[in-house]
C-alpha positions as CSV (number, residue, x, y, z in Angstrom):
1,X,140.0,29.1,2.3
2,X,141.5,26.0,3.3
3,X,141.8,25.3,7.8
4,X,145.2,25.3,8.8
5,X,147.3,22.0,8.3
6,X,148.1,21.0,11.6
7,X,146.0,19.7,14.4
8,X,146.9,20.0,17.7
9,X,148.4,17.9,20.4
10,X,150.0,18.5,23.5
11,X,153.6,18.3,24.1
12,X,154.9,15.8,26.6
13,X,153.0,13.6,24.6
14,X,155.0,14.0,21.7
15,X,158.7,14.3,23.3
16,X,159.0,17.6,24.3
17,X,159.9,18.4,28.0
18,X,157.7,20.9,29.3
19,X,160.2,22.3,31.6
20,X,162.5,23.7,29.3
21,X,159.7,25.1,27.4
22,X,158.6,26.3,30.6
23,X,161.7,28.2,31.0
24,X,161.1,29.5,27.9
25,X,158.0,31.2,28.9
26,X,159.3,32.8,31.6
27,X,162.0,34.0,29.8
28,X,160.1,36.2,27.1
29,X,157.8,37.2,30.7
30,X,160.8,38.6,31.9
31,X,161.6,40.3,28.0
32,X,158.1,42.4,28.1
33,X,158.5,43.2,31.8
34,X,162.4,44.5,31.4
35,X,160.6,46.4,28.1
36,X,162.5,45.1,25.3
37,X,159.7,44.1,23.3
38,X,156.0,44.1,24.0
39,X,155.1,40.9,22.5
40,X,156.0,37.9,21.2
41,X,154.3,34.6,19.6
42,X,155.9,31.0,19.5
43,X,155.3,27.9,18.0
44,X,156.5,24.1,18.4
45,X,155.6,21.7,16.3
46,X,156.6,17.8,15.7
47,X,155.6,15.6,12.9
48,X,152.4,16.9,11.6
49,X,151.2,18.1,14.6
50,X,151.0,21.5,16.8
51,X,152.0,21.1,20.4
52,X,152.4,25.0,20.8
53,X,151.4,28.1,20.0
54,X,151.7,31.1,22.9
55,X,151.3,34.8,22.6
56,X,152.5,37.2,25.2
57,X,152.2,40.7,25.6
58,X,151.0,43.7,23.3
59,X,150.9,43.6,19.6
60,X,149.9,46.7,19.6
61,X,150.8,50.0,22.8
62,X,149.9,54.0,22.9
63,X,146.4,55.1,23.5
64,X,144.8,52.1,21.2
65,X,146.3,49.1,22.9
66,X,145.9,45.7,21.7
67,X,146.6,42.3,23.2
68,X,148.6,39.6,21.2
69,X,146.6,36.5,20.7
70,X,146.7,33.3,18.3
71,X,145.3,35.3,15.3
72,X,148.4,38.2,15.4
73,X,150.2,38.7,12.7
74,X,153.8,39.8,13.1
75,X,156.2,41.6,10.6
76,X,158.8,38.5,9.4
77,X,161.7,40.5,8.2
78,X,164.1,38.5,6.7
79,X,162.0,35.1,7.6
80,X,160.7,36.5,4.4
81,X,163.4,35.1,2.3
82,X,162.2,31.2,3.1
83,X,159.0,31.7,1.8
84,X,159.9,33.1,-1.2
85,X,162.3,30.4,-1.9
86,X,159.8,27.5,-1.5
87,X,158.1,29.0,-4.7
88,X,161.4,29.2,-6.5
89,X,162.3,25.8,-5.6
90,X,158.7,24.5,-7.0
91,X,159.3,26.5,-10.0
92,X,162.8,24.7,-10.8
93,X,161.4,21.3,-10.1
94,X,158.7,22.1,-12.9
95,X,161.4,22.9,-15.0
96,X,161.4,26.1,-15.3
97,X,164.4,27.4,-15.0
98,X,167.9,25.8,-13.1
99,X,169.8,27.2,-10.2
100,X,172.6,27.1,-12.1
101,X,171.5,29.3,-14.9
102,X,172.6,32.5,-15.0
103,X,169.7,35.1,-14.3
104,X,170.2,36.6,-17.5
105,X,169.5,33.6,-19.3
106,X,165.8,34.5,-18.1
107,X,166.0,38.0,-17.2
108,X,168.1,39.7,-20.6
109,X,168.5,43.1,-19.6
110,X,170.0,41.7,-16.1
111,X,172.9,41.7,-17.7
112,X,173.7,45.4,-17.2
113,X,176.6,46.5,-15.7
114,X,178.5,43.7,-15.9
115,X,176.0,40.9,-14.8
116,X,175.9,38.8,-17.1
117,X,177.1,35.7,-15.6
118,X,175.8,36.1,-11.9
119,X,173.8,32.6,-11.9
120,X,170.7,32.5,-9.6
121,X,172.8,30.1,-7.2
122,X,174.9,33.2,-6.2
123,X,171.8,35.3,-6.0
124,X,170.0,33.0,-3.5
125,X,173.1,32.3,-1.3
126,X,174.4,35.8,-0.9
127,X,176.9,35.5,-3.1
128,X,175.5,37.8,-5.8
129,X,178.1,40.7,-5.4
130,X,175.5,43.5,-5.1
131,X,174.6,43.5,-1.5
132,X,173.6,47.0,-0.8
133,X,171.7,48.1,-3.9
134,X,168.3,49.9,-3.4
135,X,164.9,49.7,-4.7
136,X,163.0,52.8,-5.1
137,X,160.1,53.2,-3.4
138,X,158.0,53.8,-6.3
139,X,158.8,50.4,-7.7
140,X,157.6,48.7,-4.7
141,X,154.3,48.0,-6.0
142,X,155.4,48.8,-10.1
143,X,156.0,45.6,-11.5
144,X,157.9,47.6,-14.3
145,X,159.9,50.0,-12.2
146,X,161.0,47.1,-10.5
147,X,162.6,44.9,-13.2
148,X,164.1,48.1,-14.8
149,X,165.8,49.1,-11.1
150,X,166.9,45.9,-10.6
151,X,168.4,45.4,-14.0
152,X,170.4,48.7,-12.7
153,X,171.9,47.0,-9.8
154,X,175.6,47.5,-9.8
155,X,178.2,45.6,-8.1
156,X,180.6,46.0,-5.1
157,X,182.7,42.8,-5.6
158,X,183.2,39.8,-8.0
159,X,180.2,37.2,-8.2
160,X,181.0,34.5,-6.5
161,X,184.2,35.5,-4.9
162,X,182.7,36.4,-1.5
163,X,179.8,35.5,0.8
164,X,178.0,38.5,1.9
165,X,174.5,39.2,3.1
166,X,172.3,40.9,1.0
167,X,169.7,42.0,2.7
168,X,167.0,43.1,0.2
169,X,168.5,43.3,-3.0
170,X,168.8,39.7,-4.0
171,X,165.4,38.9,-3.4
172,X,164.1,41.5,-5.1
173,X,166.0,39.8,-8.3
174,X,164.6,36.9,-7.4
175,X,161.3,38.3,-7.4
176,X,161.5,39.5,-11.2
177,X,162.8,36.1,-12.1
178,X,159.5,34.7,-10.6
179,X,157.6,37.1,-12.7
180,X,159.7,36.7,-15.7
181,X,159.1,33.2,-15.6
182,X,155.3,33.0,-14.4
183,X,153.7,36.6,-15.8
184,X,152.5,36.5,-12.2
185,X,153.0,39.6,-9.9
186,X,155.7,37.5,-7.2
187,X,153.0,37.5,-4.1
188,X,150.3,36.1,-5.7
189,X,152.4,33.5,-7.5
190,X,153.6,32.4,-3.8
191,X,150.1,32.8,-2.5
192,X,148.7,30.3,-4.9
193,X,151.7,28.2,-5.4
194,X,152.5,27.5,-1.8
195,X,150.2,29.1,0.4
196,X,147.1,28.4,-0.5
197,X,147.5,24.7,-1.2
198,X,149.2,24.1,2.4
199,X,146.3,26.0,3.9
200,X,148.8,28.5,5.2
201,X,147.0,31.6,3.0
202,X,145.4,33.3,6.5
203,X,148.7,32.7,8.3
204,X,151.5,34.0,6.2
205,X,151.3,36.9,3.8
206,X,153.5,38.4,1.3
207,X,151.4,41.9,0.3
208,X,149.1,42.4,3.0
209,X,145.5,43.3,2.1
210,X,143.8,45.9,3.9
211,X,141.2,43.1,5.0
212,X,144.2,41.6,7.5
213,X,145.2,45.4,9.3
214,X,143.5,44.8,12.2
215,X,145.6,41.6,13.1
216,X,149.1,43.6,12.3
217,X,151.2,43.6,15.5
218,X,153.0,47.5,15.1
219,X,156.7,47.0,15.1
220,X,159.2,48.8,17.8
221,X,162.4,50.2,18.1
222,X,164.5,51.0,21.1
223,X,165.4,54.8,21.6
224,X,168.8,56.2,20.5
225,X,168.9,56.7,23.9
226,X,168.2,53.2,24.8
227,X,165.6,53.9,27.4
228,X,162.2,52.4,26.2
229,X,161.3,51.8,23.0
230,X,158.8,53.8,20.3
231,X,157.3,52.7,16.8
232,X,159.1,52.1,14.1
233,X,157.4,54.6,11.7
234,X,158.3,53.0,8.6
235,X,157.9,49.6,9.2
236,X,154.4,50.3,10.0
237,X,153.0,52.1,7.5
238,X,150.3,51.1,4.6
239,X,153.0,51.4,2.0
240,X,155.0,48.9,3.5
241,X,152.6,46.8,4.6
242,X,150.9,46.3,1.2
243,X,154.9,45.5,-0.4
244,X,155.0,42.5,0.3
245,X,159.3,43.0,0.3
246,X,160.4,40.0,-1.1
247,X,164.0,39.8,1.2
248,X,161.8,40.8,4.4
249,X,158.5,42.3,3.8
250,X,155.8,39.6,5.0
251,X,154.0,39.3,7.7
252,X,152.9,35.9,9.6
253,X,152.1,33.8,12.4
254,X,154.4,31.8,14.5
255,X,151.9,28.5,13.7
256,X,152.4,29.2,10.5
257,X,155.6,29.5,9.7
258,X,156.1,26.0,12.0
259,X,153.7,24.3,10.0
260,X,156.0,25.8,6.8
261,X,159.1,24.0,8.3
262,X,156.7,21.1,8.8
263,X,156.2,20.7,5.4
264,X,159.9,20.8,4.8
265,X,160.5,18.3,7.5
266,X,158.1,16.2,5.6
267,X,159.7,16.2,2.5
268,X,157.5,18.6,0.8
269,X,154.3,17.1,2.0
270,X,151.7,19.3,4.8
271,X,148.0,17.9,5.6
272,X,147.9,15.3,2.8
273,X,149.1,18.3,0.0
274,X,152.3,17.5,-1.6
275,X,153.9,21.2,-2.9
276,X,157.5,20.2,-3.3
277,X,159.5,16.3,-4.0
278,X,161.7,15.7,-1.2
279,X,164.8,15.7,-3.5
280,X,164.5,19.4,-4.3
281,X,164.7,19.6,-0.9
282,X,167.4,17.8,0.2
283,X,169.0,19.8,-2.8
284,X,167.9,23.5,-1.2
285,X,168.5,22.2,1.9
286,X,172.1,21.2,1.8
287,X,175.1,23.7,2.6
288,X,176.5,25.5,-0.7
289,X,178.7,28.0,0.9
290,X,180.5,25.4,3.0
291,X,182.4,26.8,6.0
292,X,182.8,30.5,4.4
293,X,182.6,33.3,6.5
294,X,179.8,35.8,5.6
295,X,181.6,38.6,5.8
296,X,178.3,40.7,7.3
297,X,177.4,38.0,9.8
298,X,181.2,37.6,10.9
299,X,181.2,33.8,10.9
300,X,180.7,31.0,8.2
301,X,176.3,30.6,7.5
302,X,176.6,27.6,5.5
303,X,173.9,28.9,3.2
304,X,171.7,26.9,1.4
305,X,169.4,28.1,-1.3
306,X,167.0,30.0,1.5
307,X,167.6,29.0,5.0
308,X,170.9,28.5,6.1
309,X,172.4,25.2,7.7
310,X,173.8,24.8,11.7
311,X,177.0,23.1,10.8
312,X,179.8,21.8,12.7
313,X,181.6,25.9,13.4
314,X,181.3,26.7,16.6
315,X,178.5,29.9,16.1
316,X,175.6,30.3,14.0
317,X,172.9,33.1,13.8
318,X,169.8,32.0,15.3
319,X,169.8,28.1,15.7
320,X,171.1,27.7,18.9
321,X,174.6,26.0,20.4
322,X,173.3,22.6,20.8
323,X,171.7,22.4,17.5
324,X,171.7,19.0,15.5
325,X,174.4,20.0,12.6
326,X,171.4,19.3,10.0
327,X,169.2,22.2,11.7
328,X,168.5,25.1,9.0
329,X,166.5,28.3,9.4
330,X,166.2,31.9,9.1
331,X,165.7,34.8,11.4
332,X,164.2,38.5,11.0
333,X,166.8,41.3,12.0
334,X,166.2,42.1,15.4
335,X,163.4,40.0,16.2
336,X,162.7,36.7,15.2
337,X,163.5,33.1,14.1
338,X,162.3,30.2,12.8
339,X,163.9,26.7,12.4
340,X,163.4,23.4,11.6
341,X,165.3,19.9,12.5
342,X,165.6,16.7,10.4
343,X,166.9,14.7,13.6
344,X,163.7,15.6,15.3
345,X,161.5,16.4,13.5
346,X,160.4,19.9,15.5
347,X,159.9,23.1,14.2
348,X,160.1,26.1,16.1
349,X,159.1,29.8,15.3
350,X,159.6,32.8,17.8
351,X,158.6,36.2,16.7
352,X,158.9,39.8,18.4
353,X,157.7,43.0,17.8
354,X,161.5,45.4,18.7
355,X,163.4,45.4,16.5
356,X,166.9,45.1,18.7
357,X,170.2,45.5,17.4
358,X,173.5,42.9,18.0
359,X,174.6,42.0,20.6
360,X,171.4,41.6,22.7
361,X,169.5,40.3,19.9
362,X,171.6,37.1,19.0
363,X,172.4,36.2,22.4
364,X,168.8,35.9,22.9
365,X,168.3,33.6,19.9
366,X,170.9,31.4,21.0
367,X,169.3,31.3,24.6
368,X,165.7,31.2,23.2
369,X,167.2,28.3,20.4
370,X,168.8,26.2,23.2
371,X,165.9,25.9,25.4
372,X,163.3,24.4,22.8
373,X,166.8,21.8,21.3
374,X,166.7,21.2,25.2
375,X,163.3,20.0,25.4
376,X,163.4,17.8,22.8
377,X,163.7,13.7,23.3
């Protein structure tokens, strides 16, 4: 297995105040000791290099506790949806398909239920018009099951007319077009596509083998009565674990997902490997939605085709106020996000183990977000 990409340096050395990222620290202290989560990890780093990477807390409470450290991996939720896109993105700039196909150009019986002319564009930014449709649990790990259940999907709304968050469902489309096109089960077509040539195959996992369990940071809830906080059952079991969700299902390290922006940052290249060109990704990374209001996030997300752009509006999810306009990222519902910025050339990644509902949970990010932008010269 390839050493991870990124050697390490220290920060004031390469721009970044340490006071703000000071402040930072203290900050998730205080988080653990008021109990909203019991750990965290974060990650900073600046062209090419790592000038971060902090754990705090437990990964793991009850009678078996564990302490987080370096080598914890945390559930990403929905920072999911970035990596599977940086295999899509490879896969159109071989040619395989184009973003502007429809998905039933590649995936016939897609076209069910009056789907025929959803393109994969729409899928990717949200636009799809089947937000809310479910996968069964059974074709989680049934490569069959699952293209027949998503070829079920029905729609809510008109393709393209709206902007609306899909949680899950559109990436698990986007995960049968990947095996449509490749014969490949979805994880190990990312794991070998992008992973494993970054070096970034022991840091970020879509499927995770029993061989990694002992790493897994358990993942948290608050109670209904929102005193303390207990394990989120579901999110912790083997079954999940071993999905690999496509829309929210991985699991990773803060390191590695800032050496993943760092390879975007770059233009596709990370530790001399070259994965992507950088104009597919000034094409993914470029605002398709414009200044449309997702109608689940309540504000405009400027999507792009995986992580989604700061802008000019005056909120965002997850980047931060002071963000540079060109900033994009992706968070995990309730506990994480991860960003990268052109201007800068930093990457960031701060993960949690609660997950914590709205509003707590963005104001946080938007705290969390401003310190690190502060920091940087």
């Amino acid at each position: 297995m390839k050493p991870f990409p990124l050697p390490t340096a220290d920060l004031a050395g390469h721009g970044i105040r340490t006071e703000p990222i000071d402040r930072l620290a203290a900050l998730i202290e205080q988080h653990i000791a008021d109990g909203r989560y019991p750990g965290a990890q974060i990650a900073v780093a600046r062209h090419g290099k790592l000038l971060l990477d902090r754990s705090f807390g437990q990964a793991r409470t009850g009678d078996k506790p564990q302490a987080a450290d370096a080598d914890t991996l945390w559930l990403l939720y929905s920072n999911t949806k970035v990596v599977l896109a940086t295999a899509l993105w490879k896969l159109a700039e071989q040619g395989a398909f184009r973003f502007t196909d429809r998905l039933s150009d590649h995936v016939p019986d897609f076209a069910r239920l009056g789907k025929r002319d959803i393109t994969i564009l729409q899928v990717i930014t949200h636009q799809g018009g089947f937000p809310n449709a479910q996968i069964s649990r059974d074709a989680w790990t049934d490569r069959t099951r699952l293209k027949q259940s998503v070829c079920e999907f029905t729609l809510e709304w008109t393709p393209g007319s709206r902007v609306s968050y899909h949680p899950l469902s559109a990436h698990w489309a986007l995960a049968v077009l990947i095996e449509t096109l490749t014969g490949q089960d979805y994880r190990e077509h990312v794991r070998q596509a992008i992973l494993e040539p970054l070096g970034l195959a022991r840091d970020i996992h879509m499927g995770l083998p029993e061989s990694e369990d002992a790493r897994v940071s358990d993942m948290y809830e608050p109670n209904a009565d929102g005193r303390g906080i207990k394990p989120l059952a579901e999110n912790n079991s083997n079954t999940w674990r071993r999905a690999g969700a496509p829309g929210g299902g991985a699991y990773g390290t803060a390191r590695g997902m800032a050496a993943l922006y760092q390879m975007m940052l770059a233009g596709g290249e990370l530790g001399g490997v070259r994965v992507l060109s950088p104009r597919m990704l000034a094409y993914a990374i470029r605002n398709h939605t414009g200044d449309r209001t997702d109608d689940y996030m309540g504000m405009p997300m400027h999507r792009g085709l995986g992580p989604h752009l700061r802008g000019h509006t005056a909120t965002v999810r997850g980047l931060g106020a002071i963000a540079a306009p060109t900033a994009f990222g992706h968070g995990g519902v309730g506990t994480s996000y991860c960003w990268g910025d052109p201007e800068s050339g930093v990457s960031f990644a701060y993960i949690s183990n609660c997950r914590i509902p709205d509003p707590w949970h963005s104001e946080r990010l938007d705290v969390v977000s401003t310190l690190v932008n502060s920091a940087i010269l």
